[in-house]
C-alpha positions in Angstrom: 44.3 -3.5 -80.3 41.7 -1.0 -80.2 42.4 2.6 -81.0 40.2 5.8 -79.6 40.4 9.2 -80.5 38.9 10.4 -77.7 39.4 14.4 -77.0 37.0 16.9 -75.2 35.3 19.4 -77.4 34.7 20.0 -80.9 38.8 19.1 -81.4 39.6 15.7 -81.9 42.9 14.0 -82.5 43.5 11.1 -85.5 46.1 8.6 -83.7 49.1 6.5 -84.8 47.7 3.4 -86.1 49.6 1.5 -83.2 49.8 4.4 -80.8 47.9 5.7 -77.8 49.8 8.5 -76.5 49.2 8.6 -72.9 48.0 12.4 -73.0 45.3 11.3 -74.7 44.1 8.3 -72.3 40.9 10.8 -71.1 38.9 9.2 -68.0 36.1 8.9 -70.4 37.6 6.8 -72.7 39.9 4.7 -70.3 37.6 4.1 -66.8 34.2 3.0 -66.5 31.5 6.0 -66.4 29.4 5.9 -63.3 26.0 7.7 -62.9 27.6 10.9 -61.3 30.7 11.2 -64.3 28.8 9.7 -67.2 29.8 12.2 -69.1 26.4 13.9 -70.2 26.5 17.2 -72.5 26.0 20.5 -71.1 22.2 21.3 -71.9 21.2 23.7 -74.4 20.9 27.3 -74.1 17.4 27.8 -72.9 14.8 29.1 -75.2 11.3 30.7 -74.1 8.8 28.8 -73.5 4.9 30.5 -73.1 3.7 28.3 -70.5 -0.7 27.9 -69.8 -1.5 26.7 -66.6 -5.2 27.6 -65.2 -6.2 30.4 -67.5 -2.9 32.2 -66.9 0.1 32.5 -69.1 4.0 32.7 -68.2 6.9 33.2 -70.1 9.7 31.3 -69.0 13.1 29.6 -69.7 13.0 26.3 -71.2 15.9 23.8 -71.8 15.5 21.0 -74.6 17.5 18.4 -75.3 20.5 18.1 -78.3 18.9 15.9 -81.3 21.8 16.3 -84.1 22.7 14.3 -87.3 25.5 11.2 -86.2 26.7 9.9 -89.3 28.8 6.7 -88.7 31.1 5.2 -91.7 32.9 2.6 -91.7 36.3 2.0 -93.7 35.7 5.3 -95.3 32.4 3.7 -96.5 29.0 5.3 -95.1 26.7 3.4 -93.5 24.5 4.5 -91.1 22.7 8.5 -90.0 21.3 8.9 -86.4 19.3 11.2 -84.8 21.4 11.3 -81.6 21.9 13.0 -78.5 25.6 14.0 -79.7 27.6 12.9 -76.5 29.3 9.6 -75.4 30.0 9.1 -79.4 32.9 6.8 -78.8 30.6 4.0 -76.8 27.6 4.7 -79.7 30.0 4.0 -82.6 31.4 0.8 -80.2 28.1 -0.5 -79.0 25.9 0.3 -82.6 29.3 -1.9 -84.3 28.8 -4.6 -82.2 24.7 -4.5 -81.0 24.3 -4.6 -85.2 26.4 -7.6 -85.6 28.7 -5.3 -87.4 31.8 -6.9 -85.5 32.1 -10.3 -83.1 33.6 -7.8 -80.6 35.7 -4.9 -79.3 39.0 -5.7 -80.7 37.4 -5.9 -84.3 37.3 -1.9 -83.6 40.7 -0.9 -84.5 39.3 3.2 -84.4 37.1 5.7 -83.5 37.5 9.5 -84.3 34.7 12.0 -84.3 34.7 14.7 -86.8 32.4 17.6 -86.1 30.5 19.4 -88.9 28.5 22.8 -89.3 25.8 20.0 -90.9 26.6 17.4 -88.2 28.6 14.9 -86.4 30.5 11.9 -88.8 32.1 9.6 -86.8 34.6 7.2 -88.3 35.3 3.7 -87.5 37.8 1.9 -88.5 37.3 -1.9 -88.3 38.9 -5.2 -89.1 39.4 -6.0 -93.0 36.9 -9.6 -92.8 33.9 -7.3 -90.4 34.1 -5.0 -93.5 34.2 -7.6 -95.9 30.5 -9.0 -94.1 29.4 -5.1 -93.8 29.3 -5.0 -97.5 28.0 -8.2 -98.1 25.1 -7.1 -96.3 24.9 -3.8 -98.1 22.5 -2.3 -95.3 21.9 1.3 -95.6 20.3 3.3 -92.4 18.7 6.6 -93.0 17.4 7.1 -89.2 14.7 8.3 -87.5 15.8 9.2 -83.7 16.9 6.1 -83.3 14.8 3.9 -85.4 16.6 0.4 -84.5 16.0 -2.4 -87.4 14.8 0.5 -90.2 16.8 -0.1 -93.0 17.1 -3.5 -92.7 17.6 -5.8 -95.8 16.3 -9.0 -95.1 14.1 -11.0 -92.3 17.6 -13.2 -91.5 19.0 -10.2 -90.6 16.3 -8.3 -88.7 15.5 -12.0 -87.1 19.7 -12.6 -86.7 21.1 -15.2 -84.6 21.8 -14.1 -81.0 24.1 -15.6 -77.9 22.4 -18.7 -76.5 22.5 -17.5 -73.3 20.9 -20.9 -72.0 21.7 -21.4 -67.7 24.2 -18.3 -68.2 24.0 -15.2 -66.0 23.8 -14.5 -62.1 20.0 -14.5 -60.1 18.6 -11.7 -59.5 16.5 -10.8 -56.3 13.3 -8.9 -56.8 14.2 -6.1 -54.6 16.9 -5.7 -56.6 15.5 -5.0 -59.9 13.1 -2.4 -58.2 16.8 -1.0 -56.5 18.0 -0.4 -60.4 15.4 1.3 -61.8 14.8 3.9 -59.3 19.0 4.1 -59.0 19.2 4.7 -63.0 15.7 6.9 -62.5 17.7 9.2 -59.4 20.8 9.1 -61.9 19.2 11.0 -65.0 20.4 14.3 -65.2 19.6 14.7 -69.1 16.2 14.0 -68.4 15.3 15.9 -65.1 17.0 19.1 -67.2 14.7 17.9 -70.1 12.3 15.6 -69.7 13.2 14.4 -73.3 15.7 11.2 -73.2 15.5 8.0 -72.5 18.4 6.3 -70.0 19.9 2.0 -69.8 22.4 1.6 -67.6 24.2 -1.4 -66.1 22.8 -2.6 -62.8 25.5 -5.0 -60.2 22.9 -7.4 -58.7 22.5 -5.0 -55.6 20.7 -3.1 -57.7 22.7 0.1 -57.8 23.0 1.5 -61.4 26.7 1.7 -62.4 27.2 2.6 -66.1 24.6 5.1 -67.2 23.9 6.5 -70.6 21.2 8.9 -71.7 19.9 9.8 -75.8 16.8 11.6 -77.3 16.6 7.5 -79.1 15.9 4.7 -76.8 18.0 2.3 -79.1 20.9 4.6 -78.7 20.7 4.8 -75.4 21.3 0.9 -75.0 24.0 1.3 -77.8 25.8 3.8 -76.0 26.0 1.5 -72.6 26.7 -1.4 -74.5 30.0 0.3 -76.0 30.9 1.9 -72.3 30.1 -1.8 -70.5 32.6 -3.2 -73.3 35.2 -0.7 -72.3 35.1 -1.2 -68.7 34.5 -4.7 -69.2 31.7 -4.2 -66.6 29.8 -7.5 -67.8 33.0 -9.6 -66.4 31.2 -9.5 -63.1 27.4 -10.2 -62.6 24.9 -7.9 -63.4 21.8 -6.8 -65.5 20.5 -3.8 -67.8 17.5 -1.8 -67.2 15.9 1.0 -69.9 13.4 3.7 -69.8 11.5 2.5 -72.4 9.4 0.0 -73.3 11.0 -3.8 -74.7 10.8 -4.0 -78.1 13.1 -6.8 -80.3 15.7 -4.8 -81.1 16.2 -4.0 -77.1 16.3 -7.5 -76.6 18.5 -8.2 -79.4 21.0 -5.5 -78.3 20.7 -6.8 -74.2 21.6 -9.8 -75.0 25.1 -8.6 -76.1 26.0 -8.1 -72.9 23.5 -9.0 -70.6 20.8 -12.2 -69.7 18.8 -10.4 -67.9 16.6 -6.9 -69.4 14.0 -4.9 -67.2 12.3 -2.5 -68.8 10.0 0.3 -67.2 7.3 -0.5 -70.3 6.4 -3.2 -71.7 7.4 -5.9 -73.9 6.3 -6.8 -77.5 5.0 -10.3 -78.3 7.9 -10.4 -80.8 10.4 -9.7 -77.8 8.8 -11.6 -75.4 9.3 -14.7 -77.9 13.2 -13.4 -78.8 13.9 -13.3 -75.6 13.0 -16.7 -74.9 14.4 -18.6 -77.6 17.9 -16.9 -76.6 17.6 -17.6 -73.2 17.3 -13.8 -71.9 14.9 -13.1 -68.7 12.8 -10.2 -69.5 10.9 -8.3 -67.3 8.1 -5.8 -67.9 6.5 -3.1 -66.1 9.3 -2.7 -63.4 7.5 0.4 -61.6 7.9 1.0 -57.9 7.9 -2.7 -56.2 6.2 -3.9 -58.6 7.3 -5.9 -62.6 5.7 -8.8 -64.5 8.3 -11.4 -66.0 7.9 -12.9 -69.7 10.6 -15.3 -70.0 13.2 -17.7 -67.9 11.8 -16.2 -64.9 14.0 -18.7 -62.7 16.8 -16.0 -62.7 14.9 -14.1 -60.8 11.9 -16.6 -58.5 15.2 -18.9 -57.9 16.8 -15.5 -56.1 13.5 -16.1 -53.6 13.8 -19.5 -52.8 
């Protein structure tokens, strides 16, 4: 059974290895965040910017968004540091575990408790005995960038890891619809239209209305972050798609296809991703801006939602 220590603020709670006190069942941790209660972090205490615009300076309030230390261990064991907007921690530590390959899945994550630091945020997750047993096998050590994806990596198996054959699997997808979910996630970015700093993924129904959002400084933590909220709600039980910010790089696909068969991106792809995405059987689209986007593999998910 899974087990989050999941408190507001700075305090946080270390559970009962087979408890979960009912006080402590927050609406972050135990319903599915929406767009409006995605629980974002209060912005940063504005700093002075000097602002030039035509020959003419101004002085004026600036907000910029949280990049702090996350340093995620495993067992006890450390494994990983991230530069990291330092909010949704619980989904990160739960989407990184299994977007990394780390576990097969969400009841391989037996804990989660955050522990605040003057340096830093540690977060420590507790996982099952054979997941650790493969963890140190691996011996992978991340020393992160803002969210620097397959950095650290010890081997081409593992940067090039087996993914889910996703083959006829996944619901079609109307065009209209994956314009709907970018400009819905877009609309749904409060981080970014404070900052203009973060990325955003969130997890489109095939209406096209974004349902999970998350926002992070990284665009890899970003997707991490929904992937571990989507596990929670168990939001990928019923059809639907993700959409990012960012541009497609492997290691979106690889993380996608966790949860997903169908990726849009508001960028575009790599060649390495386009060909990734095909072998696994994940549509990927490109360039979703306004009513427009350019699809680079299985396009049937979405021309058969035309016929």
């Amino acid at each position: 059974m899974a087990l989050w220590a999941c408190t507001s603020g700075a305090q946080q709670a270390k559970l009962p290895a087979n408890v979960i006190p009912a006080a402590r069942r927050t609406d972050t941790c135990q319903q599915p965040a929406t767009p409006e209660t995605a629980g974002l972090p209060a912005p940063s205490e504005p700093t002075i910017e000097t602002h030039y615009r035509d020959g003419k300076v101004e002085l004026r309030p600036a907000v910029l968004a949280d990049e702090v230390p996350i340093a995620f261990e495993y067992n006890g064991v450390s494994h990983a540091v991230m530069l990291a907007t330092p909010a949704d921690l619980e989904d990160f530590a739960l989407g990184f575990s299994v977007s990394e390959g780390i576990v097969d899945g969400p009841g391989d994550v037996y804990g989660v408790e955050v522990q605040p630091s003057a340096r830093g945020i540690g977060v420590a997750i507790e996982i099952a005995s054979e997941c650790f047993a493969r963890l140190k096998s691996r011996r992978r050590t991340l020393a992160g960038r803002t969210g620097c994806g397959i950095c650290g990596a010890e081997s081409l198996e593992h940067v090039l890891r087996p993914l889910p054959e996703l083959g006829g699997q996944g619901p079609h997808i109307r065009p209209e619809a994956v314009s709907a979910a970018l400009s819905s996630l877009v609309r749904a970015q409060r981080l970014q239209k404070a900052t203009g700093a973060v990325h955003g993924a969130a997890w489109s129904g095939v209406a096209g209305t974004a349902e999970i959002l998350r926002e992070d400084v990284g665009r890899h933590n970003a997707l991490d972050k929904l992937i571990g909220a989507v596990l929670r709600a168990r939001a990928n039980a019923l059809p639907g798609f993700v959409v990012v910010t960012s541009r497609a790089s492997v290691e979106m696909v690889q993380k996608a296809a966790c949860i997903a068969s169908t990726l849009a991106a508001v960028s575009a792809p790599t060649r390495l991703a386009a060909q990734i995405a095909h072998d696994c059987g994940l549509t990927l689209v490109g360039f979703a801006r306004g009513n427009e986007f350019s699809v680079y593999s299985h396009p049937w998910r979405i021309a058969a939602a035309t016929d």
